[in-house]
KOLSEMAR-451126 format. One record per residue (C-alpha): x, y, z. Coordinates in pm, whole numbers, plus 50000, padded with zeros to 5 digits. Layout:
BEGIN
XYZ;...
END
This chain:
BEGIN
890389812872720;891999789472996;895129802573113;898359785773146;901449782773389;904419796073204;906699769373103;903439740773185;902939716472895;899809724072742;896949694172713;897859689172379;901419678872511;900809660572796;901039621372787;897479609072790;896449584573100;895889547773104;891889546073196;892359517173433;892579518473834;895759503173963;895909492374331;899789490774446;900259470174804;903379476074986;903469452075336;905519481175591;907269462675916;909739491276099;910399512475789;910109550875886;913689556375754;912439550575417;908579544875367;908279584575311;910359582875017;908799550174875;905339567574894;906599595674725;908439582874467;905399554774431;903069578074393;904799601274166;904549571773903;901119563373934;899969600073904;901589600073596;900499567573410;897129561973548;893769581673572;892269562273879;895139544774138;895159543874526;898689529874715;897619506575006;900219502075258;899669475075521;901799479475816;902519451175944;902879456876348;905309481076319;907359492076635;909159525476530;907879554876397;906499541476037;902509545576144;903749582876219;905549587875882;902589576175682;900259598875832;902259628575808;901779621875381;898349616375404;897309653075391;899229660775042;899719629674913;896169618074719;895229580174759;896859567674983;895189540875246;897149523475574;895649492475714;897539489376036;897449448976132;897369442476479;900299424576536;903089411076325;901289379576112;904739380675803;905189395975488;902419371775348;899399374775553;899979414375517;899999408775117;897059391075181;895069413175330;895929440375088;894609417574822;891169415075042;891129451975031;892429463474688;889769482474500;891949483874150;891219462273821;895239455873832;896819450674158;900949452974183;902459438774522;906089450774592;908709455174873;909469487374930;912899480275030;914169461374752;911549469774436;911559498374223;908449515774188;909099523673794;908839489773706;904939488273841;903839503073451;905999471873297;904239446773520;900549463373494;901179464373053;902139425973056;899399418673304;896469440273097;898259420772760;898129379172950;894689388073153;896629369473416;899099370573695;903079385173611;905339373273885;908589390473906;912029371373923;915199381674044;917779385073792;920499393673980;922709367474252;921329368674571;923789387774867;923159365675077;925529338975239;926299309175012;924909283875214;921149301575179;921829306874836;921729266474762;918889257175008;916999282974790;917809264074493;917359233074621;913929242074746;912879253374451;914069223674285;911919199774531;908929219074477;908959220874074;910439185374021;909029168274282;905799182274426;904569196674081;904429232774233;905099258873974;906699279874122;909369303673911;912949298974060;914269334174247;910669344674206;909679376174476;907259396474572;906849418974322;903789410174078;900839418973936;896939404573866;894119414173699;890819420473874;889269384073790;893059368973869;892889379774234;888989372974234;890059335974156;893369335174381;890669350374712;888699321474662;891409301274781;890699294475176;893939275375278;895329288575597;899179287475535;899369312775247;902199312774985;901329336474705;904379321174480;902249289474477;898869306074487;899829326074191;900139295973937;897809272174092;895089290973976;895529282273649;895359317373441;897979324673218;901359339373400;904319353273275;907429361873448;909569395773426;912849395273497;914299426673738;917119438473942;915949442374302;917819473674447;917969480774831;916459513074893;919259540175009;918679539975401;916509502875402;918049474175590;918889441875342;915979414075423;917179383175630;915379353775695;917329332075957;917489293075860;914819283576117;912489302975946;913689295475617;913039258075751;909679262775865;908419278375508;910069253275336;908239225175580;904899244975514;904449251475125;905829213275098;902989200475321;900189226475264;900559226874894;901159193274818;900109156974897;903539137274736;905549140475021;902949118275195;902459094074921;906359093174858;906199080875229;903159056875185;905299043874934;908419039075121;906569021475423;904988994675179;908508988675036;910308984675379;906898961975460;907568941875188;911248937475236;910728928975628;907958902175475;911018888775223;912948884075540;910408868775733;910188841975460;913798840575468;913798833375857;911648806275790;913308787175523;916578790075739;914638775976049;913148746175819;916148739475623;919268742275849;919558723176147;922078743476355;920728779576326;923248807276498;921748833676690;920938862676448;921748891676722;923188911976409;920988907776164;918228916576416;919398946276512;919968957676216;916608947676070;914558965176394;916918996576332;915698998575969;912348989876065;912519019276294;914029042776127;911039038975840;908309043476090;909739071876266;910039086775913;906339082375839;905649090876199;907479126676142;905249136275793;902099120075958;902219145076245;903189175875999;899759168275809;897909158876132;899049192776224;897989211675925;894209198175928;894309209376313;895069242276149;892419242475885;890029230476132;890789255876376;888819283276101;891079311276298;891169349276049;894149351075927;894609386676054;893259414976247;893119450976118;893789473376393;893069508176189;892219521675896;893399557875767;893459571775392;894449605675233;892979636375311;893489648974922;891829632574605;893219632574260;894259665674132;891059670573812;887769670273941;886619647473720;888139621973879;886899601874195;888589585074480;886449554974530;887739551474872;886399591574981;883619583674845;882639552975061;883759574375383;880939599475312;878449571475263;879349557775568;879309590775734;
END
């Protein structure tokens, strides 16, 4: 007879496993003073709700110690992979590139400064239930300053009104996809990524769940300064969508047409009055308008000009640097860590 720990549960009493592998991404950019914790508290729920799961942290050109804090869990703590990037490419690219190398049939993305790791069996249930993608929103007011809380809104606003995007208002990072969800979204080549877009556009069902993002004890709050909040703005409207640059197709015919209406009305002045006064005004005025239009669809044409350079440039979108995973596996034997096992196959 198999003994027992005193005071263990016995197998009878344990919570039985969801049979399904999870992959959880994390993107890591200077966060020793907390990524030990995160991994610990990350793993802790996956051990207990899932037979098969592996966390994959991508650091994302880290300059303190966090490389050195991973690796000192990666002898007791099982599955756990870090894909160092070379250099700093943003919080997308290294999302990304977890999404390349997730081996799960549900894959959760979070922040581990602001997300709570309990919340990854809520997103993985409603993503196994839609067969799609679950994109978490914010339900909470933003601390930031109130000037950055209205150019969020109004960017949002631009982008589901007036571009078409679908993209959920105070939506984050945190979400989840099924296996043929991210199979569909890695198909997608473009080279400005923005997984809020990405998520939608491909077209399987999605469902949002609504959370209170919580700054981890000892994490520093996320900025984004307003010249990069410009530039992401300028790129998901131009990479994502082509009404911007019909609105502006639109707007040149329409001053065309009105500087033809006053052509016609120069020339039924010059036929029908005899004593014509010089028009210094109204010519300035109408080569300032004139102007003003052209340098507007001057300004888009070079931000798509610029954007096929980029697509035509076929650059990778990253470089991994280093690979390391956990020393351990899962704790019963009849379990397999996918990832040891390709490392003896390649060995």
């Amino acid at each position: 007879m198999p003994s027992t720990r005193p005071g263990a549960p016995s197998e009878a009493a344990r919570p039985a496993k969801i049979d399904a592998f999870v992959t959880v991404i994390a993107p890591l950019r200077n966060d020793a003073a907390i990524v030990q914790q995160f991994v610990r508290e990350t793993a802790a729920v996956l051990d207990r709700t899932y037979a098969y799961y592996e966390l994959l942290l991508i650091d994302d050109g880290s300059s303190d110690a966090t490389v050195i804090r991973v690796q000192e869990l990666l002898d007791t703590v099982p599955c756990v992979r870090l894909i160092r990037l070379s250099r700093q490419f943003g919080d997308e690219i290294a999302i990304y590139a977890g999404l390349e190398n997730a081996i799960g049939d549900f894959i959760v993305s979070l922040m581990p400064a602001t997300d709570p790791p309990e919340l990854i069996p809520d997103f993985v249930d409603c993503a196994r239930r839609i067969g799609g993608v679950v994109v978490g929103v914010r339900n909470t007011e933003r601390a930031e300053p109130l000037g950055s809380r209205l150019g969020a809104k109004l960017f949002y606003a631009i982008c589901n009104r007036f571009l078409a995007l679908d993209v959920p208002e105070e939506s984050t990072h945190f979400r989840a996809l099924s296996r043929r969800a991210l199979n569909a979204l890695l198909q997608i080549k473009d080279k400005h990524r923005y997984m809020k877009v990405f998520s939608t556009f491909i077209g399987y069902e999605h469902e949002t769940l609504a959370y209170a993002p919580v700054l981890r004890a000892g994490a520093t709050a996320p900025r984004r300064g307003l010249g990069t909040s410009l530039n992401l703005a300028v790129n998901v409207m131009v990479a994502n969508s082509t009404r911007l640059l019909r609105f502006v197709t639109l707007l040149g015919v329409l001053a065309s047409g009105l500087n033809l209406l006053y052509m016609g009305y120069i020339l039924a002045i010059a036929f029908f009055k005899k004593h014509v006064a010089e028009g210094w005004v109204t010519l300035s005025a109408q080569n300032a308008g004139m102007f003003f239009f052209v340098c507007i669809i001057l300004s888009v044409m070079g931000e798509y000009i610029g954007r096929i350079l980029a697509e035509t440039q076929d650059r990778p979108l990253y470089y991994v640097m280093e690979e390391r995973s956990s020393a351990v596996l899962i704790v019963e034997p009849g379990q397999k860590n996918v990832v040891r096992e390709a490392q003896s196959r390649e060995g």
